[in-house]
LUMVEX-858642 format. One record per residue (C-alpha): y, x, z; residue in one letter; residue number from 1. Coordinates in nm, 4 decimals. Example, Ala and Ser with C-alpha at 12.3 -4.5 7.8 and 13.67 -1.06 7.14 Angstrom:
! LUMVEX-858642
[[-0.4500,1.2300,0.7800],a,1]
[[-0.1060,1.3670,0.7140],s,2]
***
This chain:
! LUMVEX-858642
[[-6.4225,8.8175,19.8303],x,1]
[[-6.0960,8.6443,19.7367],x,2]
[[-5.8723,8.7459,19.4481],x,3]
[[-5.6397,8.8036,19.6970],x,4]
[[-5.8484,9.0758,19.8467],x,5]
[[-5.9696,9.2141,19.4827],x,6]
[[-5.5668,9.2559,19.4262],x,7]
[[-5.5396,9.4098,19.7843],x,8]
[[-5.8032,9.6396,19.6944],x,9]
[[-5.6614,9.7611,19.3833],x,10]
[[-5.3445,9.7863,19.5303],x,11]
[[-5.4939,9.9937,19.8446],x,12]
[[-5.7087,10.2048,19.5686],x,13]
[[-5.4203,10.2948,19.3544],x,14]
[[-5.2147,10.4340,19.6414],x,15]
[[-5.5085,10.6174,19.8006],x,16]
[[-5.5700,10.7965,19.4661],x,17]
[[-5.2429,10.8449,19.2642],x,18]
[[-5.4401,11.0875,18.9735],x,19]
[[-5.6921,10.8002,18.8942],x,20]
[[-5.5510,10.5266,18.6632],x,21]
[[-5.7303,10.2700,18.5198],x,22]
[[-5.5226,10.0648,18.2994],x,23]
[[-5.7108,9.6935,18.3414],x,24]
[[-5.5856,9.7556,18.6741],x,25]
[[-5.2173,9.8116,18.5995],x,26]
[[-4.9349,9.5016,18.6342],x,27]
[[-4.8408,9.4850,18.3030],x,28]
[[-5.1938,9.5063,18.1756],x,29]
[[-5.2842,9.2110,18.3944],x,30]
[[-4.9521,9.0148,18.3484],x,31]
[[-5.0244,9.0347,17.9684],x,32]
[[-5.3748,8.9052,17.9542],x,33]
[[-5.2440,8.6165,18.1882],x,34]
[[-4.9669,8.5355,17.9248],x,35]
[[-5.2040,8.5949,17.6316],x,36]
[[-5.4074,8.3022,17.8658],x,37]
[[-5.1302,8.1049,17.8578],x,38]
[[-5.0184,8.1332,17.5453],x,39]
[[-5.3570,7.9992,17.4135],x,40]
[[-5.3565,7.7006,17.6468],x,41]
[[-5.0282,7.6280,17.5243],x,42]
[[-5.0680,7.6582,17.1574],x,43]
[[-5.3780,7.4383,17.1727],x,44]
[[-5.1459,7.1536,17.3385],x,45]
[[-4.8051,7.1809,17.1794],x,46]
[[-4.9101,7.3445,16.7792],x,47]
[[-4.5916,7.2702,16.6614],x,48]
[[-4.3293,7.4650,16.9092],x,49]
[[-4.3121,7.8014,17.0055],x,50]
[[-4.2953,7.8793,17.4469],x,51]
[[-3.9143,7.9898,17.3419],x,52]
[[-3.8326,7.6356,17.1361],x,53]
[[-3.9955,7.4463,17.3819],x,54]
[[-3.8242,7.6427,17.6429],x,55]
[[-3.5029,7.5502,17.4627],x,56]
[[-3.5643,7.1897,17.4367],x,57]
[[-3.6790,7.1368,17.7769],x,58]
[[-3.3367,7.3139,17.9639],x,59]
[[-3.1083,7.1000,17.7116],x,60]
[[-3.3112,6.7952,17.8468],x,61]
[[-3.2649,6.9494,18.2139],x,62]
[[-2.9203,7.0622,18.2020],x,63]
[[-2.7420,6.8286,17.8863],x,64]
[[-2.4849,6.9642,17.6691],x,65]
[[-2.4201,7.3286,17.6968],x,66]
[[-2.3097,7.6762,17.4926],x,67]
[[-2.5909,7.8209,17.3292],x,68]
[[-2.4683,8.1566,17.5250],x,69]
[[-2.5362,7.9793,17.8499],x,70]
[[-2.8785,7.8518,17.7491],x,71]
[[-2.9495,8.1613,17.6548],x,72]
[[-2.9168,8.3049,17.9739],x,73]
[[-3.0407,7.9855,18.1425],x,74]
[[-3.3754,8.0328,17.9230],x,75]
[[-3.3854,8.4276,18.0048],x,76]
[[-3.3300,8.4878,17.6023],x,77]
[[-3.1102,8.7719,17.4672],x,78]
[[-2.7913,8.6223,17.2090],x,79]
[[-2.9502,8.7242,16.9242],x,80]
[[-3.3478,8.5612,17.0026],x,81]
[[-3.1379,8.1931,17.1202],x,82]
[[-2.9906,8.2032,16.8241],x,83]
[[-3.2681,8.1938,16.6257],x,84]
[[-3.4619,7.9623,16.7794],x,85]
[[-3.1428,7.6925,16.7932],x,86]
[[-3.1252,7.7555,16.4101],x,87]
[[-3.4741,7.6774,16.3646],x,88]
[[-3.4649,7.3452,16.5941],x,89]
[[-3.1628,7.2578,16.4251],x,90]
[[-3.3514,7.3242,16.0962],x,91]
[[-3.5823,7.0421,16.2304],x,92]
[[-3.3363,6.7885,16.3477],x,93]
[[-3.4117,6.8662,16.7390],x,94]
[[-3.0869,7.0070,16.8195],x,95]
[[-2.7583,6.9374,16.7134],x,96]
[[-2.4537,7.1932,16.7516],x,97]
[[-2.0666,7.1564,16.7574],x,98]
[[-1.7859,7.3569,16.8578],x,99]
[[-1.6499,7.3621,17.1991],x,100]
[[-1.3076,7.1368,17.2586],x,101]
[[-1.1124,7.4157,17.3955],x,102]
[[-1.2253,7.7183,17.2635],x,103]
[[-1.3389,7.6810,16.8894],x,104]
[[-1.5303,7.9817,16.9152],x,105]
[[-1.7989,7.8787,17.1840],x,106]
[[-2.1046,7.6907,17.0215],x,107]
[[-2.2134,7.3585,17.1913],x,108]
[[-2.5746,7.3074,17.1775],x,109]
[[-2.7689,6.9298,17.2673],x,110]
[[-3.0588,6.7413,17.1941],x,111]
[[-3.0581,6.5298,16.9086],x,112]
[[-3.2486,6.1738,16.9623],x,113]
[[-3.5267,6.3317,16.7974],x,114]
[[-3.5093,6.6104,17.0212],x,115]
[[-3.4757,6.4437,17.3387],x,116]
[[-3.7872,6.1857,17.2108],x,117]
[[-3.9644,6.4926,17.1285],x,118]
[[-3.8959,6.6973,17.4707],x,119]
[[-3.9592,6.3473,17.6731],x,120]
[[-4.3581,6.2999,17.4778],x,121]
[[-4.4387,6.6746,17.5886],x,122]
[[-4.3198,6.7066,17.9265],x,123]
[[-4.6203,6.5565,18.0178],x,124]
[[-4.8439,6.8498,17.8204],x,125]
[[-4.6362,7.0835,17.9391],x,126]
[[-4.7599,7.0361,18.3045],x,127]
[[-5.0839,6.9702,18.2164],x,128]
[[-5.0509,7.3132,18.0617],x,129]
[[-4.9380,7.4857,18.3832],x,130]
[[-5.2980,7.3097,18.5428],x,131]
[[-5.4834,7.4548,18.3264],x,132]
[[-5.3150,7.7709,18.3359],x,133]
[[-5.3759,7.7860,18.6764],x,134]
[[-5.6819,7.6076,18.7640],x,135]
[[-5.8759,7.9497,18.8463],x,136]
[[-5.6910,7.9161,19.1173],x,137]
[[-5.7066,7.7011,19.4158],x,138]
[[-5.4154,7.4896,19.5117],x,139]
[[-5.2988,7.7450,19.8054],x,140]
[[-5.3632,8.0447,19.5664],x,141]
[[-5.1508,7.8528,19.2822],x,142]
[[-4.8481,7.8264,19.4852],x,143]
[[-4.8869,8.1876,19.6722],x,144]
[[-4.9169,8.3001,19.2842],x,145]
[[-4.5957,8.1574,19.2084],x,146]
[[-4.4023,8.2134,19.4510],x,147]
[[-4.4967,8.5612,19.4011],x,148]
[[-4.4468,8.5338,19.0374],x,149]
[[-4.0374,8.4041,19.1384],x,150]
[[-3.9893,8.7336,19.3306],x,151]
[[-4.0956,8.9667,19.0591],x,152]
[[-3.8800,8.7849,18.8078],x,153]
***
């Protein structure tokens, strides 16, 4: 049986019986462990970021100069959570910040050279990360699981 059908048959078992819940069976509960899972993979590659400063590094690198109010919400990070992760890569010479031209109120965030070195070295880890994330899974299953993944987010 596929873990296509093992999901199925949760799914179909939940419904039939609404008064029996199991939590190992619930989203969250499975989303969770997965992350945990990834998490691990990714803190055994890349020891020296967090997901959220590497996150952070990799959009500047995608997207170039930008407000650190748009990368927030380009990174899916509240104000207050971006902030503290741009202080801390500016702490470490990865970012560097400067007002906007116009309006003197907007903070500009980039990639220092150190940054953009940095970001360019573990691009490379980072997909080998997603592999091993996802190597349970066979390369149809990987991309259903994604695309999936895309609609619930």
């Amino acid at each position: 049986m596929s873990g296509e059908d093992n999901l199925l048959k949760l799914v179909e078992a939940d419904l039939a019986d609404e008064h029996d819940y199991h939590l190992q069976e619930q989203v969250g509960f499975i989303l969770r462990k997965a992350h945990q899972r990834h998490v691990s993979i990714f803190a055994a590659r890349i020891a020296d970021l967090t997901p959220p400063q590497f996150a952070a590094l990799a959009k500047l690198h995608d997207v170039g100069q930008t407000s650190q109010n748009q990368l927030g919400s380009l990174i899916a990070m509240d104000a207050a959570t971006v902030k503290g992760v741009i202080d801390r890569l500016k702490a470490r010479g990865l970012v560097v910040l400067s007002k906007h031209d116009v309006d003197k109120r907007r903070l500009m965030v980039d990639l220092s050279p150190e940054g953009r070195e940095a970001i360019e070295r573990l691009i490379p880890l980072a997909r080998e990360i997603t592999r091993e994330t996802l190597a349970p899974l066979s390369a149809r299953e990987a991309v259903t699981f994604m695309r999936l993944l895309a609609k619930l987010a």
